[in-house]
C-alpha positions as CSV (number, residue, x, y, z in Angstrom):
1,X,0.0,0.0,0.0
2,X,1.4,3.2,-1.3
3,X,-0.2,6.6,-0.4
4,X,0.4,10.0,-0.9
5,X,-0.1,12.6,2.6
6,X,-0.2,16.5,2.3
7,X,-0.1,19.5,4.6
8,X,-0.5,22.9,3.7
9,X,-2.7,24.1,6.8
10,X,0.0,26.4,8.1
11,X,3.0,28.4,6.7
12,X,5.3,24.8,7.7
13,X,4.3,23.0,4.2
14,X,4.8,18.9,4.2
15,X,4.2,16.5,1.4
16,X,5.1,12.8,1.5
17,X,4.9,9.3,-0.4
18,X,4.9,6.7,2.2
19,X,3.9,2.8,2.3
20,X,2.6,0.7,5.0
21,X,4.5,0.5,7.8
22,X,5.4,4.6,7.2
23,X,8.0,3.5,5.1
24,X,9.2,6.7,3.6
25,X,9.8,6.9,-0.1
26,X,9.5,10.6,-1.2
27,X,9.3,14.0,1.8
28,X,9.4,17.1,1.0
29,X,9.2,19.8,3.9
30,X,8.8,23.6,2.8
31,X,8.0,27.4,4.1
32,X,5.1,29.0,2.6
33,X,7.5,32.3,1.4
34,X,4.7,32.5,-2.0
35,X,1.4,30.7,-2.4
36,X,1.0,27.3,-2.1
37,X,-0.1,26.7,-5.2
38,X,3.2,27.9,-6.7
39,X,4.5,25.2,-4.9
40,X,2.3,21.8,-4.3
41,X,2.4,21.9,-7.9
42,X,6.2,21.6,-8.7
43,X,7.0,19.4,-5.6
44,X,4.4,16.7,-6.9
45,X,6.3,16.8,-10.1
46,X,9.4,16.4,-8.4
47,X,8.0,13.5,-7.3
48,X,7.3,12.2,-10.4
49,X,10.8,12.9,-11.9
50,X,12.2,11.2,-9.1
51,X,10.7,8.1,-9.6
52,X,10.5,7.3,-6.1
53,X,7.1,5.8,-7.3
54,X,4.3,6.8,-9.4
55,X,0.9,8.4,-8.2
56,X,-1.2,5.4,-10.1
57,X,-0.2,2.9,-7.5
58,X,-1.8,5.0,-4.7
59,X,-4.1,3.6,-2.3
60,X,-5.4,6.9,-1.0
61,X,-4.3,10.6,-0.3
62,X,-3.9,11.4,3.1
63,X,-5.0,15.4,3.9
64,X,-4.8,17.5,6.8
65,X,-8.2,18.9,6.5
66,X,-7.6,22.0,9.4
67,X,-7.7,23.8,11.5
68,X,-5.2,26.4,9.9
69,X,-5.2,29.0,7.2
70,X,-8.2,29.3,5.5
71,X,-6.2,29.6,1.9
72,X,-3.9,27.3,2.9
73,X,-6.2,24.7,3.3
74,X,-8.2,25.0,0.4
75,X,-5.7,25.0,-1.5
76,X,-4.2,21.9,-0.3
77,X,-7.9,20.5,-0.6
78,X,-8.2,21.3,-4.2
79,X,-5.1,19.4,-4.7
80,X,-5.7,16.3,-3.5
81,X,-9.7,16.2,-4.1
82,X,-8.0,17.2,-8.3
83,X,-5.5,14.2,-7.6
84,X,-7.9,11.9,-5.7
85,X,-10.9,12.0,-8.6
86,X,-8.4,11.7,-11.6
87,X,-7.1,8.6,-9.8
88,X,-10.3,7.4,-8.6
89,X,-8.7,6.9,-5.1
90,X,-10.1,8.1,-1.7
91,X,-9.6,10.9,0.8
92,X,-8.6,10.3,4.4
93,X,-8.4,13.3,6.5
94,X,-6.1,14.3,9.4
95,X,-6.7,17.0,11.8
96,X,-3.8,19.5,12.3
97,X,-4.2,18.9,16.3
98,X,-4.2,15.3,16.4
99,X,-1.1,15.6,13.8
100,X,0.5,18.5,16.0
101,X,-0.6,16.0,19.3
102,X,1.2,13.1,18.1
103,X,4.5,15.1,17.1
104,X,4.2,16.1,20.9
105,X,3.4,12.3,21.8
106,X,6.5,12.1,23.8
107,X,5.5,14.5,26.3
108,X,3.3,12.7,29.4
109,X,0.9,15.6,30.3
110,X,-1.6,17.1,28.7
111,X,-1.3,18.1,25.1
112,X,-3.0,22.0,23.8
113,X,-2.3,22.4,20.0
114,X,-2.0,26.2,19.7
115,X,-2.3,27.0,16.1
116,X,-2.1,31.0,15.1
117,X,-5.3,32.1,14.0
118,X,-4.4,35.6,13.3
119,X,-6.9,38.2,14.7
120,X,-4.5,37.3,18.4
121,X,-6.7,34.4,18.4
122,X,-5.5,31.2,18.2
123,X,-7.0,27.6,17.1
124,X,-7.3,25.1,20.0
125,X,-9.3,22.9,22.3
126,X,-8.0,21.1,25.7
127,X,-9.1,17.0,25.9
128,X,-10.3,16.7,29.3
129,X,-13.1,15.7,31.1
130,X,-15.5,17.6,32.5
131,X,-14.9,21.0,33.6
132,X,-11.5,21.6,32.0
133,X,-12.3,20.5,28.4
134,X,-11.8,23.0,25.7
135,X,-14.0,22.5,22.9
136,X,-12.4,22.8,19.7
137,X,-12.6,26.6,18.3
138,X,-11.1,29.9,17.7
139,X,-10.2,31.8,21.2
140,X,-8.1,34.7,22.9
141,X,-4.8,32.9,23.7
142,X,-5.1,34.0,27.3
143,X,-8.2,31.8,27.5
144,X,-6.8,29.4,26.6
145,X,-3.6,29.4,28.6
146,X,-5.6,30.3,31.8
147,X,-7.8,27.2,31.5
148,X,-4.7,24.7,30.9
149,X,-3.7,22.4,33.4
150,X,-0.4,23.3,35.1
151,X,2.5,20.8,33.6
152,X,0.3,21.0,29.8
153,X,2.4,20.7,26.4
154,X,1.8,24.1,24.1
155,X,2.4,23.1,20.5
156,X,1.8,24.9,16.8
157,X,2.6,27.8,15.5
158,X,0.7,30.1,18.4
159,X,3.6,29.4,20.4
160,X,6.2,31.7,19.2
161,X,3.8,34.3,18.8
162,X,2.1,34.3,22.1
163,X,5.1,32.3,24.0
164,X,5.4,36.0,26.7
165,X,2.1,35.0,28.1
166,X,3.0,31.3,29.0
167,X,4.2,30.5,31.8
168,X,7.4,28.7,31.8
169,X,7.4,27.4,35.1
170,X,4.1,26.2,34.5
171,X,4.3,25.1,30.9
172,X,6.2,23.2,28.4
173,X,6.4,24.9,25.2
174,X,7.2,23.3,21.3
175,X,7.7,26.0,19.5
176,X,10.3,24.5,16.8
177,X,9.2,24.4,13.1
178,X,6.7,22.2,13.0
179,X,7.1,19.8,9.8
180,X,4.2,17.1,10.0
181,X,4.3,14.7,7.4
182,X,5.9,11.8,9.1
183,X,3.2,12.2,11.9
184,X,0.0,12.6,9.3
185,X,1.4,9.5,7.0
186,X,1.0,7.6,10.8
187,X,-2.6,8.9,11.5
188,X,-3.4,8.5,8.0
189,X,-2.8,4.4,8.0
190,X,-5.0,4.8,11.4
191,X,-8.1,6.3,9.8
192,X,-7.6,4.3,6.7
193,X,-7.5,0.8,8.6
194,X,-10.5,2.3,10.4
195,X,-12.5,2.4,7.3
196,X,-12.4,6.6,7.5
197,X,-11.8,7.0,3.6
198,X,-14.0,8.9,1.8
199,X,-14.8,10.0,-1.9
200,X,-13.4,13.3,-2.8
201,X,-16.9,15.2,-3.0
202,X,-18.0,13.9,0.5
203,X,-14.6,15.7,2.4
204,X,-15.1,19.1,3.5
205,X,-12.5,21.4,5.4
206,X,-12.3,21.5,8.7
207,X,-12.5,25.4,10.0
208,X,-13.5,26.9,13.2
209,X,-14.7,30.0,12.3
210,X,-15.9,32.1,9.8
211,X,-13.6,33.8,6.9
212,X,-13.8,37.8,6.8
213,X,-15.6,37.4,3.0
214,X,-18.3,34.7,4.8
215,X,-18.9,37.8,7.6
216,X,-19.2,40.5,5.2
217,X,-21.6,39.0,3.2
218,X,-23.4,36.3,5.5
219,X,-22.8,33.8,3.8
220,X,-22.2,30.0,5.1
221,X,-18.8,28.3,4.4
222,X,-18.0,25.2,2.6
């Protein structure tokens, strides 16, 4: 089982041919310096010329769905749901948290993916029980920080940017580049052994709020 995995959901791009097992065959890792579509294209070309394998023995196309930048991610969407159709292949879709919690799976506490949202608002949710759960959504760092358990993991992008009002001698902090494509090639053979594969047309994005065009002019998003 071959299968292609792609992340474009924040300004740390990954792409990635892996087989079963998460036996690497082709990664690429890159910074979003212009659009992504200037580069998704050329890097699955690359691929291609390299002939680490080709994109007609694919099982499925494994897609970090969001939460993240809203043209980030539909741009990485239109590439796979292009690829996934012309190959007649399914979707499976990875979060960015569970990809960004599994990078931190080392770490014994709890886990707060902290993804810049811009507006200083961040993308997050805390996984506890009862009171101290964190549904997913977009939210005033601050909120977020002052409902995390002392000893909690902060990873994602949010970090750098917001790392003066975490508490260090409270908090861990992962605020390193964040290349996922190892960790969404993992989660990918997860879902997919799950039976979580779906037909291109039937995979939405995953956002947690609104885009400024969908509040100007009311409209609902995809």
């Amino acid at each position: 089982m071959n299968y292609l995995v792609l992340d474009t959901t924040t300004e740390n791009g990954s792409l990635g041919l892996y087989q079963e097992g998460v036996k690497t065959l082709f990664s690429a890792h890159f910074r979003m310096i212009r659009s992504y579509s200037e580069l998704v294209t050329p890097l699955l070309s690359q691929m291609e010329l390299f002939g680490e394998s080709s994109l007609q023995n694919l099982t499925y196309i494994g897609i970090v769905i969001g939460p993240g930048s809203f043209t980030g991610t539909r741009v990485g969407m239109a590439v796979a749901k292009g690829l996934a159709l012309g190959l007649k292949i399914p979707l499976v879709p990875v979060t960015l948290f569970d990809a960004l919690r599994r990078k931190a799976s080392f770490h014994k506490g709890t886990v707060i993916p902290f993804v810049d949202a811009k507006k200083r608002q961040v993308f997050s949710e805390i996984s506890l029980p009862g009171e101290g759960r964190l549904l997913p959504g977009s939210y005033p760092p601050g909120k977020v920080i002052e409902r995390a358990p002392q000893g909690s993991l902060f990873i994602g992008n949010g970090v750098p940017l917001y790392r003066e009002l975490i508490d260090s001698s409270r908090y861990s902090l992962y605020g390193e580049e964040l290349f996922l494509s190892r960790e969404v090639a993992a989660l990918s053979e997860e879902v997919f052994r799950r039976g979580k594969a779906f037909a291109p047309s039937h995979l939405k994005p995953l956002y947690l709020r609104r885009t400024d065009a969908e509040l100007k002019f009311n409209i609902k998003a995809d």
